[in-house]
Each structure stands twice: as C-alpha cells, then as structure tokens.
C-alpha positions in Angstrom: 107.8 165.9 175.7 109.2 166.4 172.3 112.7 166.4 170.6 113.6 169.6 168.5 115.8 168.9 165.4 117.6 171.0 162.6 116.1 171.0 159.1 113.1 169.1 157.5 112.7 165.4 158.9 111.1 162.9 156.3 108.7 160.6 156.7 110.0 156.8 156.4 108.1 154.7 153.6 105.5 152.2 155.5 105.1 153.9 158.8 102.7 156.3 160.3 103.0 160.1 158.6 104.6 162.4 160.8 106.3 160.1 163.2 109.9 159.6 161.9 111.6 157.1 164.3 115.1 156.7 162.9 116.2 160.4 163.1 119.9 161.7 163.3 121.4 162.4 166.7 123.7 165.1 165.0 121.1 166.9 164.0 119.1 166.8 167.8 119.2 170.3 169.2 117.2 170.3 172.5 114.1 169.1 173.6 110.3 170.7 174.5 108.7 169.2 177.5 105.2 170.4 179.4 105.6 170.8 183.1 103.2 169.0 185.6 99.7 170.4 185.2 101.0 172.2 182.1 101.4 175.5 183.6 97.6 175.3 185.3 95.7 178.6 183.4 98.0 179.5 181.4 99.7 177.0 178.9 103.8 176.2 179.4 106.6 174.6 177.2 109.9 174.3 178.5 112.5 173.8 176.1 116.1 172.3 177.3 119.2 172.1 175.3 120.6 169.1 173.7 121.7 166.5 176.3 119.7 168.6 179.2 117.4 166.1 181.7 114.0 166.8 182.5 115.2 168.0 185.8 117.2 170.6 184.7 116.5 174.0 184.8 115.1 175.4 181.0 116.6 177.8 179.2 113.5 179.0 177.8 109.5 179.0 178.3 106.7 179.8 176.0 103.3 181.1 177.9 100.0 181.3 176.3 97.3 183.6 177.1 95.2 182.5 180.2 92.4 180.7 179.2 92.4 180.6 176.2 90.2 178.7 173.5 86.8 176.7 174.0 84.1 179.2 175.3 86.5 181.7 176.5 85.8 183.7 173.2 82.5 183.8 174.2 83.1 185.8 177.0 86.3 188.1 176.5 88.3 189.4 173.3 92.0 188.0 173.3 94.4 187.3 170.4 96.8 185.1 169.9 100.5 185.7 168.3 
C-alpha cells in the first residue's frame, strides 16, 4: 500500500525522484492499500484513515471498470473517468 499526505511533498536532494522518505507524520492523512488479488476483474483500492491497520474495515473503495486496458479495447468500447 501507499500513505496519503496533505500538500505537495518534495523530493530530498541525492535520492531517487519521487520517493521522499523523511515525510511529516502531521501531515499523514490515511493510507491506500490493494486487497488480495486486487479486486480480481475489476481493479480495488481501499483507503483507511490515519492510524487505521490493514485489517480494518475501509472507509472508502475506488473500482475500475472490468477489464479494462491491454486488448480489451480491441474488443468492446469503455471509458474511463
């Protein structure tokens, strides 16, 4: 999974772009996390609150469209929002 923080995060000098390891815990608002299989046809986040284990119920899902990307446009019209 993934930690979700308020405002822009910068990049510390010397270390790889876009992975900011010294981040401010005050700032930390929840977190993202994909569940086993990643929701199997149709991709799932679950986002938790600040604090929340990975065994805790979300408070929030995204879902994609089912099959989406690859050759699937090949075969059937979808769009994305």
């Amino acid at each position: 999974g993934m930690h979700i923080y308020a405002g822009s995060v910068q990049d510390e000098e010397g270390k790889e772009s876009g992975r900011p390891f010294n981040l401010d815990d005050s700032k930390l608002l929840g977190s993202v996390m994909q569940p086993t299989y990643g929701g199997w046809c149709t991709p799932t986040l679950h986002v938790r609150g600040k604090g929340a284990a990975d065994t805790e119920e979300p408070f929030a899902k995204v879902e994609g469209p089912c099959f989406f990307g690859g050759w699937s446009e090949m075969c059937c019209e979808f769009r994305f929002f």
